[in-house]
BAFI-981825 format. One line per 10 residues: number of its first residue (from 1); their letters; for each residue x, y, z of N, C-alpha, C. Coordinates in pm, whole numbers, plus 50000, padded with zeros to 5 digits. Atoms other than C-alpha are relative to their C-alpha. Layout:
# BAFI-981825
NUM) a) X,Y,Z,X,Y,Z,X,Y,Z ~ ... .
***
This chain:
# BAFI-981825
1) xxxxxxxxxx) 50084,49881,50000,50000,50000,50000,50088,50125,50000 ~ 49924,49933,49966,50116,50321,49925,49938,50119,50016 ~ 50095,49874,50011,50001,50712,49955,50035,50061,49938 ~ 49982,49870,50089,49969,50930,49694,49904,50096,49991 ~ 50083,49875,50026,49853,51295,49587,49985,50025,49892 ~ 50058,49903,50154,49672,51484,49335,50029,50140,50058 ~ 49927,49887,50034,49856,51778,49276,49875,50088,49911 ~ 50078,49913,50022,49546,51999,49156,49869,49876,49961 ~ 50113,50121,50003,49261,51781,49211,49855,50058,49934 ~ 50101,49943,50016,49003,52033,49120,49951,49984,49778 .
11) xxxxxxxxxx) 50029,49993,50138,49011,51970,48704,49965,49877,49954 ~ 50003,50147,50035,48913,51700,48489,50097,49881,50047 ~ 49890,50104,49965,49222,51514,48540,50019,49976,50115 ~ 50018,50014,49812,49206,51544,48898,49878,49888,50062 ~ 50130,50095,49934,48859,51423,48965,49995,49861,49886 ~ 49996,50104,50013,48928,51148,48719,50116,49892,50046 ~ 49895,50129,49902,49241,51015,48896,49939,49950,50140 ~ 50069,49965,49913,49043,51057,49198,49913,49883,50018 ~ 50060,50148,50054,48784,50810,49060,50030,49888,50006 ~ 49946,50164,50069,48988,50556,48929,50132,49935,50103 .
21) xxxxxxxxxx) 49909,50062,49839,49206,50543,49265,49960,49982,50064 ~ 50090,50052,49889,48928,50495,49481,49984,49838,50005 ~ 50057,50108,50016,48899,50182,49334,50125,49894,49959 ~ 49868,50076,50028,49267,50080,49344,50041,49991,50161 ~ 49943,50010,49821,49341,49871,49639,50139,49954,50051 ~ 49880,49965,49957,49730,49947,49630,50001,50140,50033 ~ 49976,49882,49964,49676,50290,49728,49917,50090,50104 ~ 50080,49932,49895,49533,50523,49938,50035,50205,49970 ~ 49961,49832,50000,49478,50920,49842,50018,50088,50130 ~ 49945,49930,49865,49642,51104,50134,50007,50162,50015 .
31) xxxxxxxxxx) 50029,49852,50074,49629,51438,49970,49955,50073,49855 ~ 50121,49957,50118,49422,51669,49734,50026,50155,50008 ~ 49969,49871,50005,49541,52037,49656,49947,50045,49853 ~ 50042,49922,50091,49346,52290,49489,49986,50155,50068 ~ 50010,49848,49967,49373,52704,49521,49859,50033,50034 ~ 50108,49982,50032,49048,52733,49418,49834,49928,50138 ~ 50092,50075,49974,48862,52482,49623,50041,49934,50144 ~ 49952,50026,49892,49051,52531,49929,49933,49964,50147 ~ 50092,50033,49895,48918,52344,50238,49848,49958,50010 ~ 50057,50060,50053,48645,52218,50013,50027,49838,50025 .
41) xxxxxxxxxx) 49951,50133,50026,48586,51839,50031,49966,49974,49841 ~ 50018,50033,50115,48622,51713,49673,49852,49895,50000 ~ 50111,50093,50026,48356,51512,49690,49863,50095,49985 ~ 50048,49905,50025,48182,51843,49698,49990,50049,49876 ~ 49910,49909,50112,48348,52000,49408,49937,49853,49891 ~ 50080,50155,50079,48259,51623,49244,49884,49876,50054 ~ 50061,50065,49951,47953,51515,49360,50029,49827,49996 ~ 50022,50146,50046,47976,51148,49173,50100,49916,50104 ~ 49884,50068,49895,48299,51092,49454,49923,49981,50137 ~ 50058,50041,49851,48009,51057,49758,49978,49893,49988 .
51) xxxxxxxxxx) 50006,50086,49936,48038,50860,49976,50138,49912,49986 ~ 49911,50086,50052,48393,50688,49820,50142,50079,50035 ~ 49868,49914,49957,48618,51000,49926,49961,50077,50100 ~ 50013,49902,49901,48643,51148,50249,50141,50102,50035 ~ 49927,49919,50004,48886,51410,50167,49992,50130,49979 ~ 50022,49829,50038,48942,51818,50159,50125,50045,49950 ~ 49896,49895,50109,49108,52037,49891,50070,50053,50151 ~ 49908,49879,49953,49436,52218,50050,50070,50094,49914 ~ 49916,49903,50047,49666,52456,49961,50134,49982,50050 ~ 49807,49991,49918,50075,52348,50046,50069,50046,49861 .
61) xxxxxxxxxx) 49856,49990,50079,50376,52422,49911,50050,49884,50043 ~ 49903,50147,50007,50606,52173,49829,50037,49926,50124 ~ 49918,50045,49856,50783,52146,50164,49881,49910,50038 ~ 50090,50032,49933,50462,52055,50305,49937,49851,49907 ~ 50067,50133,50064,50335,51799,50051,50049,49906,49998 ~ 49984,50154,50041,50623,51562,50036,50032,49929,50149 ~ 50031,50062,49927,50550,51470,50389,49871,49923,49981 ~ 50137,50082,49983,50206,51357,50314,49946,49870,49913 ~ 50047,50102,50102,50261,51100,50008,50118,49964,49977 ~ 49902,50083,50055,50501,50859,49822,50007,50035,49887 .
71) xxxxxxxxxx) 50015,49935,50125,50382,50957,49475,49913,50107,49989 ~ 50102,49811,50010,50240,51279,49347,49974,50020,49835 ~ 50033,49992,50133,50044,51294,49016,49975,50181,50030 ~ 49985,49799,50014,50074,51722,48933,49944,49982,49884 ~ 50100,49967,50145,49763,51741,48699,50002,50171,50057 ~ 50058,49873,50002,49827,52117,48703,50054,50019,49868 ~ 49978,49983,50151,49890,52351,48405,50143,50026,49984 ~ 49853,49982,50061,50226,52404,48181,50071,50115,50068 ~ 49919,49842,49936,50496,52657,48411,49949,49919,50123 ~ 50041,50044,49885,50309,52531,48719,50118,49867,50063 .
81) xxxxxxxxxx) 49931,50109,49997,50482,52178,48718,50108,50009,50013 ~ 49882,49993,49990,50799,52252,48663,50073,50067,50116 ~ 49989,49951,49845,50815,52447,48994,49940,49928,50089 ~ 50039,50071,49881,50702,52209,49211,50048,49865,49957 ~ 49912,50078,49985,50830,51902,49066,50164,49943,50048 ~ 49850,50018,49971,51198,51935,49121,50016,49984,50126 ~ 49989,50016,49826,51145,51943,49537,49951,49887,50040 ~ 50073,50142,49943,50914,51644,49536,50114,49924,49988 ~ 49915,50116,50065,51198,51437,49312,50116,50044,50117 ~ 49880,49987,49920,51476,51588,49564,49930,49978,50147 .
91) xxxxxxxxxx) 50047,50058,49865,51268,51452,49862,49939,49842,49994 ~ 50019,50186,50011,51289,51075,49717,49826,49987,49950 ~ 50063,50035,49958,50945,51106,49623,49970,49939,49828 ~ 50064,50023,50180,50771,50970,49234,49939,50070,49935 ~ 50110,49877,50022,50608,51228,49069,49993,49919,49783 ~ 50098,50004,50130,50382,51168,48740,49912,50082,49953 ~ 50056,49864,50022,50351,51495,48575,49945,50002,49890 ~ 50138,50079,50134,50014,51497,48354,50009,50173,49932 ~ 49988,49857,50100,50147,51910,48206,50089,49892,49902 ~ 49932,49972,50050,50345,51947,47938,50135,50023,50010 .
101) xxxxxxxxxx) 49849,49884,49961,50676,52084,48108,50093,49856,50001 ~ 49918,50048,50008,50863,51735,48078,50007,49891,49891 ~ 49971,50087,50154,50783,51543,47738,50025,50055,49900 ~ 49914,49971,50055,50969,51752,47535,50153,49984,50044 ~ 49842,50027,49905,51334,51623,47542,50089,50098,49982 ~ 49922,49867,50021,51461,51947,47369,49919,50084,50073 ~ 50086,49860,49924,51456,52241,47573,49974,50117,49899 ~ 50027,49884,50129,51489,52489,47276,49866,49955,49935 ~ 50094,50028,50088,51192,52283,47113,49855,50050,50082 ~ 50077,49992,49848,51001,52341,47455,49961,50084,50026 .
111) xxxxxxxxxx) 50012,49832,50028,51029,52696,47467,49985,50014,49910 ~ 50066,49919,50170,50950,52773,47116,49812,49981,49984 ~ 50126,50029,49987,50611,52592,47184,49891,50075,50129 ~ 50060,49986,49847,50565,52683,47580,50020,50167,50054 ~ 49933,49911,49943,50752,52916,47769,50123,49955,50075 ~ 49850,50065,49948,51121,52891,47918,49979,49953,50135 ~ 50013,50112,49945,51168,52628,48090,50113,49999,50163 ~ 49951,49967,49855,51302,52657,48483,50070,49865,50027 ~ 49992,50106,49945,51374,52262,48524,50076,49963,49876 ~ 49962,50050,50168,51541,52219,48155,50152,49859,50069 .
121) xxxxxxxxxx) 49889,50129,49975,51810,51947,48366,49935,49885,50036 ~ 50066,50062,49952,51520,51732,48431,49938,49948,49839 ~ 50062,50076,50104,51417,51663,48084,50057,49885,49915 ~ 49986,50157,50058,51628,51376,47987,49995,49922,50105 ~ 50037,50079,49868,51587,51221,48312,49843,49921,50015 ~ 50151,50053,50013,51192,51216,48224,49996,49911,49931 ~ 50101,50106,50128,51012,50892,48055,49920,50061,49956 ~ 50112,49971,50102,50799,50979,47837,49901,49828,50063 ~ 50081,50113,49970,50493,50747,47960,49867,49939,49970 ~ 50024,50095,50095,50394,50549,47702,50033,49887,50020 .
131) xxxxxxxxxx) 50017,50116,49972,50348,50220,47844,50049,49884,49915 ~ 49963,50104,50071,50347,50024,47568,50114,50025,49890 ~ 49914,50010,50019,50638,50168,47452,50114,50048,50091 ~ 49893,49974,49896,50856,50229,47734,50006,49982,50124 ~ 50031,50110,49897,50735,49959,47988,50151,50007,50051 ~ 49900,50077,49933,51073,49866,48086,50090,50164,50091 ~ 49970,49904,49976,51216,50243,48081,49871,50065,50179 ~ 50097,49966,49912,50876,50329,48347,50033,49966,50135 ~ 49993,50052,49858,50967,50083,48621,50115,50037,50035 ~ 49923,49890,49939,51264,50268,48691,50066,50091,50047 .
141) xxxxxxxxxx) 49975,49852,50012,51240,50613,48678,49912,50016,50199 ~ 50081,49957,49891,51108,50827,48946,49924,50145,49940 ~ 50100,49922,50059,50952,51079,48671,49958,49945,49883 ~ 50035,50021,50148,50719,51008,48412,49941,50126,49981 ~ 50082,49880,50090,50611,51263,48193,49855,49957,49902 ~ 50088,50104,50085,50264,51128,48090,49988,50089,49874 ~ 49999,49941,50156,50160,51184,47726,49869,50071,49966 ~ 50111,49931,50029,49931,51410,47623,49841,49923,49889 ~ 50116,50026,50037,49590,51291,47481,50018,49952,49821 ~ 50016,50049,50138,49621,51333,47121,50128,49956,49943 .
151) xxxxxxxxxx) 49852,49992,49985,49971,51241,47101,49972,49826,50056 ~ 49976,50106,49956,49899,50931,47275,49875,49895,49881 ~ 50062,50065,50087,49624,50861,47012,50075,49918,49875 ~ 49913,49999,50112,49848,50890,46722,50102,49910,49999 ~ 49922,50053,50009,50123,50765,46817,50004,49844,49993 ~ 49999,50125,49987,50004,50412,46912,49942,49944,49852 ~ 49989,50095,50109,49855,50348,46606,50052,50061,49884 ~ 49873,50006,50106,50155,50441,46373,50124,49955,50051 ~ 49859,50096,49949,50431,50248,46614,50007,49899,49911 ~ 49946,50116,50103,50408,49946,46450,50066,50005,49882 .
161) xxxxxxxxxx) 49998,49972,50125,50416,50075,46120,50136,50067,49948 ~ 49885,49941,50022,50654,50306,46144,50143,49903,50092 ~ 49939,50090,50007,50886,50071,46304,50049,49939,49951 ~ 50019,50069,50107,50853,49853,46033,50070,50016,49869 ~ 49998,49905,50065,50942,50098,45795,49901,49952,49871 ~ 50110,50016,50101,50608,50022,45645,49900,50099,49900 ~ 50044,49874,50052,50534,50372,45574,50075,50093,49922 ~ 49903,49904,50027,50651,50675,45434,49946,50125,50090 ~ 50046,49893,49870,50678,50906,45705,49969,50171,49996 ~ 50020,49809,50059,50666,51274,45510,49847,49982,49970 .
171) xxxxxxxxxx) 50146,49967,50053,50322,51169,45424,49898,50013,50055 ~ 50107,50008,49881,50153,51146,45746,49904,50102,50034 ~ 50091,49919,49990,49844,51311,45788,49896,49953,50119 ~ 50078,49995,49920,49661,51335,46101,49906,50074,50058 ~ 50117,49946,50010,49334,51414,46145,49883,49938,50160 ~ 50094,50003,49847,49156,51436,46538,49924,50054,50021 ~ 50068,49901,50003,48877,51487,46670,49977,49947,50187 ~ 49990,50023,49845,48829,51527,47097,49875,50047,50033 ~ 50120,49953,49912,48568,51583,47338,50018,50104,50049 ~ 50008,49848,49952,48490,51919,47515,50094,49992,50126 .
181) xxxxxxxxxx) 49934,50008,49880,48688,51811,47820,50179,50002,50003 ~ 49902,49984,50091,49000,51802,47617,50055,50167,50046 ~ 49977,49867,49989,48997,52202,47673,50042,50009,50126 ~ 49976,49957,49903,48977,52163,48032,49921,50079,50082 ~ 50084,49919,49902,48755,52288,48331,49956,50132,50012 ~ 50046,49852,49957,48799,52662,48347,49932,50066,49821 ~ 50079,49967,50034,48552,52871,48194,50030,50042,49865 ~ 49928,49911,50125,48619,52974,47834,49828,49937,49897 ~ 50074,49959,50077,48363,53095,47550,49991,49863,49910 ~ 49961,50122,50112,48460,52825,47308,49955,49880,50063 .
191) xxxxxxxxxx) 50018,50125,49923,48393,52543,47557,49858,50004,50043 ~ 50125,50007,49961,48008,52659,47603,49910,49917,49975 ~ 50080,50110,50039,47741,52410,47583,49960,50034,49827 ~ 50034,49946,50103,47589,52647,47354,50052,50035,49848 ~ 49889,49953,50123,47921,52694,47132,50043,49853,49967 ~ 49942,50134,50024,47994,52289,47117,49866,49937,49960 ~ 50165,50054,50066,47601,52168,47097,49985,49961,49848 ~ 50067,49992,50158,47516,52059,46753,50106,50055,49887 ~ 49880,49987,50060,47876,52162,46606,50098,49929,49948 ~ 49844,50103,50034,48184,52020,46456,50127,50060,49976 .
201) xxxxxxxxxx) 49898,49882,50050,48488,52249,46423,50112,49963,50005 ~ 49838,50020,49950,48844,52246,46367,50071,50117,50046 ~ 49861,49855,49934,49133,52480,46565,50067,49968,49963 ~ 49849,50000,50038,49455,52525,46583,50064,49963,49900 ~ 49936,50076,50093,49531,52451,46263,50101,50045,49904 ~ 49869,49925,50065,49847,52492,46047,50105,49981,50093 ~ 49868,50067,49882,50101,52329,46330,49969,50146,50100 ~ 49999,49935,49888,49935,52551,46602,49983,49948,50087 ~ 49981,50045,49951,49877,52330,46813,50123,49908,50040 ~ 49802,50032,49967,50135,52243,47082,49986,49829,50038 .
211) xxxxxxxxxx) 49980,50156,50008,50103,51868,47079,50079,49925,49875 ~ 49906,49994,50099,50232,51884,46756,50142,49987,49951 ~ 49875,50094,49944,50616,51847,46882,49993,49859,50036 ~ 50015,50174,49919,50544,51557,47099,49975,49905,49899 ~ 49988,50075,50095,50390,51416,46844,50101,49896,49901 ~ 49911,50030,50085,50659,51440,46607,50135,49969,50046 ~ 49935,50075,49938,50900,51377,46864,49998,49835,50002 ~ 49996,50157,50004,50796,51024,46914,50015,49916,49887 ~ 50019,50043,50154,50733,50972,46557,50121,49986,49957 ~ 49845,50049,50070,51093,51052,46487,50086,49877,50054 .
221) xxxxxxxxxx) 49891,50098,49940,51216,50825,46733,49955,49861,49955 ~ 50016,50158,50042,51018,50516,46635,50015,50031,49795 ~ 50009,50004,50132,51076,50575,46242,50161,49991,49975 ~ 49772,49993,49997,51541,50666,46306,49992,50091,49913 ~ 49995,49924,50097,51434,50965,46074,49939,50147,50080 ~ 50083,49879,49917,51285,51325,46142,49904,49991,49940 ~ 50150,50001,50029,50946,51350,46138,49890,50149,49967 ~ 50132,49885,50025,50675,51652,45982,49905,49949,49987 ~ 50148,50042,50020,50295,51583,46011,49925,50123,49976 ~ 50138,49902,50015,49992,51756,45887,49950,49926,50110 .
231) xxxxxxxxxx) 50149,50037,49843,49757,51776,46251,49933,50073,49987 ~ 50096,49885,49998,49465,51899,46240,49908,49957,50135 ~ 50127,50038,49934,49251,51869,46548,49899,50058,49969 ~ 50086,49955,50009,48913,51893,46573,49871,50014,50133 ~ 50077,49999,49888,48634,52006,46833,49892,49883,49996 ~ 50124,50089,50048,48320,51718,46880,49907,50058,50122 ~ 50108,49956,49917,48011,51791,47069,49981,49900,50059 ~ 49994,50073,49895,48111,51517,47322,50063,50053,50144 ~ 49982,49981,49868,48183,51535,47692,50169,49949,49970 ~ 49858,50081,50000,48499,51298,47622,50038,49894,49914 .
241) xxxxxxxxxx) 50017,50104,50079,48620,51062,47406,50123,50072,49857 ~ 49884,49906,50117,48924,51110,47063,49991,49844,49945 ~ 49966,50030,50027,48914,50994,46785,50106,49991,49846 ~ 49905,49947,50085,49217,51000,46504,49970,49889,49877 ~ 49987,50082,50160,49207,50880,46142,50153,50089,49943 ~ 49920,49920,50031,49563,50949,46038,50021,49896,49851 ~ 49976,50075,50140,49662,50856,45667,50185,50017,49954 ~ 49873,49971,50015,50001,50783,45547,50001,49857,49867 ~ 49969,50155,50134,50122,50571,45189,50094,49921,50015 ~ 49949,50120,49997,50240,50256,45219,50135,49971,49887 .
251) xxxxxxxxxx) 49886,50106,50073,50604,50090,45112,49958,49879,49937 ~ 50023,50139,50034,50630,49808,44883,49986,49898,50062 ~ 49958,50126,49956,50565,49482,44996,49909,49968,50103 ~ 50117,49989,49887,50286,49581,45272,49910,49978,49992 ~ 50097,50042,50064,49989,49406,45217,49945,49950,50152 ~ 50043,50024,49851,49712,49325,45493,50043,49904,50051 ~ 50011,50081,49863,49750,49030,45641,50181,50050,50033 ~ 49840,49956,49990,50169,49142,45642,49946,50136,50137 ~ 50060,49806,49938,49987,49490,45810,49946,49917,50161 ~ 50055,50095,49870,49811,49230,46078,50071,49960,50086 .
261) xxxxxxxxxx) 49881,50136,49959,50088,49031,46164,50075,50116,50101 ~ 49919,49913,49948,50293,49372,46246,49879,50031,50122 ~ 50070,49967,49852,50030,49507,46512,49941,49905,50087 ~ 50046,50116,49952,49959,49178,46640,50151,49975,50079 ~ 49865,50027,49984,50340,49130,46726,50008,50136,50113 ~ 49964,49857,49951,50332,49481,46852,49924,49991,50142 ~ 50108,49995,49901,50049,49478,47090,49947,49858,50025 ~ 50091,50067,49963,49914,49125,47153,50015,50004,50138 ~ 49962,50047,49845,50082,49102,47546,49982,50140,50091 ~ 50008,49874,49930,49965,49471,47561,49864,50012,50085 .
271) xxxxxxxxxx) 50139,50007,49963,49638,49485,47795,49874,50096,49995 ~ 50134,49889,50049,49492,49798,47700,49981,50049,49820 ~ 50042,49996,50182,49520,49755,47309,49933,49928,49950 ~ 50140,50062,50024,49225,49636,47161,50018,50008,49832 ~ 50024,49946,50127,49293,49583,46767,49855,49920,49946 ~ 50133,49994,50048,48990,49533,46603,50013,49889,49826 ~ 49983,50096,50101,48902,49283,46306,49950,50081,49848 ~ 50006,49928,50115,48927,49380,45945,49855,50029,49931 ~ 50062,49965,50036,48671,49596,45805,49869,50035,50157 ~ 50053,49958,49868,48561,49684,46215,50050,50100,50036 .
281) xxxxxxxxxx) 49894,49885,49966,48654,50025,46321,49945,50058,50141 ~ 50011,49944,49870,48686,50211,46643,49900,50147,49979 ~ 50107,49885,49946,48436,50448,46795,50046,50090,50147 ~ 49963,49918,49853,48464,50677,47105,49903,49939,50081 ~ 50135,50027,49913,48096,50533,47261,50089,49845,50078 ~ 49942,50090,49986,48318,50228,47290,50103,49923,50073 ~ 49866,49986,49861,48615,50316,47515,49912,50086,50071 ~ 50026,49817,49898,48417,50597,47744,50018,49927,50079 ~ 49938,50047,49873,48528,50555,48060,50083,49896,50004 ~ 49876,50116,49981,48800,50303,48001,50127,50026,49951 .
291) xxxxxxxxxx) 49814,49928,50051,49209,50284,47955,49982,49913,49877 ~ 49998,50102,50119,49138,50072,47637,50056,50144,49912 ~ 49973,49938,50122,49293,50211,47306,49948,49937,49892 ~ 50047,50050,50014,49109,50064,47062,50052,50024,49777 ~ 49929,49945,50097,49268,50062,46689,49959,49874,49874 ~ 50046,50070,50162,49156,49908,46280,50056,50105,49958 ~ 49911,49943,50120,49308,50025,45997,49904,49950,49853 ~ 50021,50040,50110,49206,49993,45623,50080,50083,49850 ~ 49895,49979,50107,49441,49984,45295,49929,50092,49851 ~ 50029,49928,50091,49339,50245,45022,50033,49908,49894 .
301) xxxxxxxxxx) 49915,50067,50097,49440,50020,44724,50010,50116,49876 ~ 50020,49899,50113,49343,50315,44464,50133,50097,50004 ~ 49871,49883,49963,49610,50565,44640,50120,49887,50072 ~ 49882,50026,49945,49858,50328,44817,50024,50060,50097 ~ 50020,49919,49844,49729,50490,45168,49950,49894,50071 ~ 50062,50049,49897,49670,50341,45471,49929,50048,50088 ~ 50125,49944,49905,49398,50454,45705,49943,49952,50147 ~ 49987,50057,49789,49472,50373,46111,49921,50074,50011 ~ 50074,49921,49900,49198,50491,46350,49963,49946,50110 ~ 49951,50004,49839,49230,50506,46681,49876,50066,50087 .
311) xxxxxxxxxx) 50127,49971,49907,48934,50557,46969,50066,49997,50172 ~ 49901,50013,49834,49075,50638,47349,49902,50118,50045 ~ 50061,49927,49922,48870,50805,47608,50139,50080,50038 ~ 49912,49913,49974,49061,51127,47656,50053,50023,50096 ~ 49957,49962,49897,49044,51174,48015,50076,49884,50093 ~ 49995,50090,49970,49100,50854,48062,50163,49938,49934 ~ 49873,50036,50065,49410,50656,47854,50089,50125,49988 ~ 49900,49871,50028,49476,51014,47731,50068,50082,50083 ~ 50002,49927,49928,49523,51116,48045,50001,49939,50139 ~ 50017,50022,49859,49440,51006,48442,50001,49832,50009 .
321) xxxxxxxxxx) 49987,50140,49999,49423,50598,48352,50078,49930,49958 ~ 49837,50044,50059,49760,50623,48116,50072,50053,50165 ~ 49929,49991,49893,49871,50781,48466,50039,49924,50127 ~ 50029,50120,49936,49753,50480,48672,50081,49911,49966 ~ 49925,50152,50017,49884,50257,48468,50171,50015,50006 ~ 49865,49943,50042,50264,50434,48423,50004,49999,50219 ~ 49970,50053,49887,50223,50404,48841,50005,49875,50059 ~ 50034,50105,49976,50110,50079,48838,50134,49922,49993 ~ 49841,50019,49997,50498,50021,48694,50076,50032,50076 ~ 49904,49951,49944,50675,50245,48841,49993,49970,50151 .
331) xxxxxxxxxx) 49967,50026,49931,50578,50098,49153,49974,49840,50065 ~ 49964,50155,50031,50574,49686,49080,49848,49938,50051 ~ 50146,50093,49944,50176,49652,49103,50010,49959,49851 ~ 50068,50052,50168,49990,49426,48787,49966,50165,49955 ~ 50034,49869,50084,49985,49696,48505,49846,50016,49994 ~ 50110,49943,50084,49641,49654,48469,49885,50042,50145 ~ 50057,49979,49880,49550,49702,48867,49883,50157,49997 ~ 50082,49884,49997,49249,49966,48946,49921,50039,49844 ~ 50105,49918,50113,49174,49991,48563,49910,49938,49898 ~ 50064,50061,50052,49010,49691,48448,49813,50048,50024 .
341) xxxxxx) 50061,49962,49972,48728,49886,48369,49902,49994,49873 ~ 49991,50005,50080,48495,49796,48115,49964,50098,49932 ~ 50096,49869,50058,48356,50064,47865,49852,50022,50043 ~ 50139,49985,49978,48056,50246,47958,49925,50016,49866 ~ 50060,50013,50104,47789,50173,47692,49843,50001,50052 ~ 49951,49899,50159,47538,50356,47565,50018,50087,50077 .
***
């Protein structure tokens, strides 16, 4: 048994680690810090946690927090993290930081996207925590840097491939689309019922969005080449839920069942990859509420494109249940402890 904290418990990612640790019986939440929601019991702040959490939002500084836990998930925002991680890790403790501020491994790439970076001696030290590719790297570190949402979509289903060198990697085109929760808790115009209702939209588009490194970070590393993608996300008039159709043309010699064989090899001993049978494709209604990733593909024969798509509850894999499971390593429970959870359906 061990005790850990939520490092801003008050946001999506908060009240879904929150959730999905109540119901993990290697742990025990020992602390819950939010500015906002100070001396609040979360179970307040998240009704759906009565009766299952008898805990209240604080307010510490560092000093004060890494008496009260063993690990410390810091779901706060980008700049935030990086000032408060470095005291936890220099007080022996695990920290699994769900910002931005440590899965970029360049700091120049980091700052061009973020803002300058206070902790920049801490970023090759971070995993990147991606499970099913850096299982062995996870169990032991004492930081993971979990992966951002759409980033963790993408990437899993073009590992194999690109691996493989079954692709051609200049041609990659990725195309997402996320739930409203994706944005994040605090109040913004764009995120209104009324402005997402009955909509479909795309942002950031034209490499404005900052996932867009990461992305292509990982991409370069599983391909031994550098990597450019067209990303386009897109808004959905869901609560939660991503899903990616990315397209990229196929090398000689790649033919389905050859295409099978590779993500079957890749993922069969993985427990939250779910590939799907030919001419079956992934949905979002399908993973909600679960760490499943859920991934089909189909071969263009006309263009010599392939067509991966990928389904992952955002707050969930993308986010607070990839964080579970990247603890579940890093501190020698079954990977799949607390999250055998099945999809909620309809």
């Amino acid at each position: 048994m061990i005790n850990v904290g939520i490092i801003g418990a008050s946001g999506y990612t908060g009240a879904e680690l929150a959730r999905l640790l109540c119901n993990h019986p290697e742990v025990k939440i020992t602390v819950a810090t939010s500015r906002q929601y100070e001396g609040r019991p979360l179970a307040e702040i998240f009704p759906n946690l009565r009766s299952r959490l008898n805990i209240r939002c604080e307010n510490l500084p560092p000093e004060q927090l890494q008496e009260r836990a063993d690990l410390f998930f810091t779901a706060v925002p980008h700049k935030t993290a990086m000032n408060i991680v470095p005291e936890l890790l220099s007080a022996g403790k695990k920290v699994i930081d769900l910002s931005a501020d440590f899965r970029i491994r360049d700091q120049q790439i980091y700052e061009k996207w973020y803002q300058p970076h206070t902790s920049g001696h801490l970023l090759q030290e971070a995993v990147y925590g991606l499970p099913e590719l850096y299982g062995k790297s996870i169990k032991t570190t004492s930081l993971v840097a979990n992966p951002g949402c759409y980033p963790t979509s993408i990437i899993l289903g073009l590992a194999p491939l690109l691996e493989a060198g079954a692709i051609q990697p200049r041609t990659i085109i990725a195309d997402s689309k996320s739930g409203a929760t994706g944005a994040g808790r605090s109040a913004q115009v764009g995120s209104l019922f009324c402005e997402v209702h009955d909509g479909f939209k795309p942002y950031k588009v034209g490499r404005s969005h900052r996932h867009t490194p990461e992305i292509e970070q990982e991409l370069s590393l599983l391909a031994e080449e550098e990597i450019t993608i067209s990303f386009t996300p897109h808004l959905l008039p869901l609560s939660r839920g991503i899903l990616s159709t990315v397209y990229a043309s196929l090398n000689p010699g790649f033919e389905q069942t050859r295409i099978e064989e590779l993500y079957k090899q890749k993922y069969t001993s993985q427990p939250f990859i779910r590939l799907l049978q030919e001419d079956s494709f992934p949905a979002t209604q399908y993973v909600r509420g679960s760490n499943f990733c859920d991934i089909g593909f189909k071969i263009d024969t006309a263009t010599n494109r392939i067509i991966v798509m990928t389904a992952i509850d955002n707050v969930v894999k993308g986010a607070a249940g990839q964080a579970i499971q990247n603890m579940n390593l890093m501190c020698g429970f079954k990977e799949t402890t607390g999250l055998e959870i099945i999809p909620l359906f309809p």
